[in-house]
C-alpha positions as a printed NumPy array, in Angstrom:
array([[  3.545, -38.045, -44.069],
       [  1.274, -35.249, -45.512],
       [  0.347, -33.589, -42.078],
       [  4.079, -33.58 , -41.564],
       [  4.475, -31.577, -44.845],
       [  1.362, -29.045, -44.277],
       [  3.661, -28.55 , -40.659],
       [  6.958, -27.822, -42.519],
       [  5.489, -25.398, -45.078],
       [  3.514, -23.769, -42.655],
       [  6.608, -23.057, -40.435],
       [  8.624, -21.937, -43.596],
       [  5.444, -19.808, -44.425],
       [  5.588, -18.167, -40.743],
       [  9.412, -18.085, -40.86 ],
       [  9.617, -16.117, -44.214],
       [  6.899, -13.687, -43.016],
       [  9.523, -12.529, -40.32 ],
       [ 11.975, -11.813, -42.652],
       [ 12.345,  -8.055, -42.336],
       [ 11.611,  -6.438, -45.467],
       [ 13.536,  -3.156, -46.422],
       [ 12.138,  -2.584, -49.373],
       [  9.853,  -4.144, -52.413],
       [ 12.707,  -5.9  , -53.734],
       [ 12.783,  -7.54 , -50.211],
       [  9.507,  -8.109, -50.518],
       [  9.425, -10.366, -53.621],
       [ 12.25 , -11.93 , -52.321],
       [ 10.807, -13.181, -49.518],
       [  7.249, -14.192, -51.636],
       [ 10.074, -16.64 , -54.332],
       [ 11.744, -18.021, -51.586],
       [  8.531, -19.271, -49.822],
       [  7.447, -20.538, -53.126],
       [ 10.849, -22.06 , -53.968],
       [ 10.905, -24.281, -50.623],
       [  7.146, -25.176, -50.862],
       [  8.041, -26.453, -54.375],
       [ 11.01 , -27.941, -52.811],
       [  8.962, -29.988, -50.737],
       [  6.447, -30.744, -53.325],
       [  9.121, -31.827, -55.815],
       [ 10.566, -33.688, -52.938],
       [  6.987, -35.558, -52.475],
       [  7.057, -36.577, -56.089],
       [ 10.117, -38.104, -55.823],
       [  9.18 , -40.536, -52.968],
       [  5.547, -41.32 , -55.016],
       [  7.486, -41.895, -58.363],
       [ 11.367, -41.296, -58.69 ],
       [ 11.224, -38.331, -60.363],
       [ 14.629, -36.064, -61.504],
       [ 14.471, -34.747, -58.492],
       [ 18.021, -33.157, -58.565],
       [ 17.524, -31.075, -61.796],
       [ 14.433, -29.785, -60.608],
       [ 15.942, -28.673, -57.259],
       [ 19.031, -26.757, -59.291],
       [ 16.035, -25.094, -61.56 ],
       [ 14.377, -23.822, -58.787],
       [ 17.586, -23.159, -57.07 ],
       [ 18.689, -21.351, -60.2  ],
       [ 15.37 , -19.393, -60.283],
       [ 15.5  , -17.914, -56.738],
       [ 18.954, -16.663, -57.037],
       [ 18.007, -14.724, -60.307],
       [ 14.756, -13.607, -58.076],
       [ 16.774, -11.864, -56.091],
       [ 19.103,  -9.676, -58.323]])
């Protein structure tokens, strides 16, 4: 299960490093929403180890990226 997740973040990783940037606001947009899915996933591993709140904790980082990018 862990190699699968180190190949899912790596493809999101080389996926949001295509993501044209326009400008520096692109730019950090594209850095939180890497880090938003990679803690996606991570919260997402939690929740299979211990059954965590896992849907809170997906809205707050939901929640976070979308202020990110105004």
């Amino acid at each position: 299960m862990a190699l699968d997740r180190k190949k899912l973040v790596q493809i999101v990783k080389d996926k949001c490093a295509n993501i044209e940037t326009v400008n520096n606001s692109t730019e950090k947009y594209r850095t939180e929403l890497y880090a938003a899915v990679t803690d996606i996933i991570y919260q997402e591993s939690l929740h299979q180890e211990k059954a965590t709140k896992i849907q809170q904790k997906i809205k707050d980082i939901i929640s976070r990226l979308s202020e990110a990018s105004n």
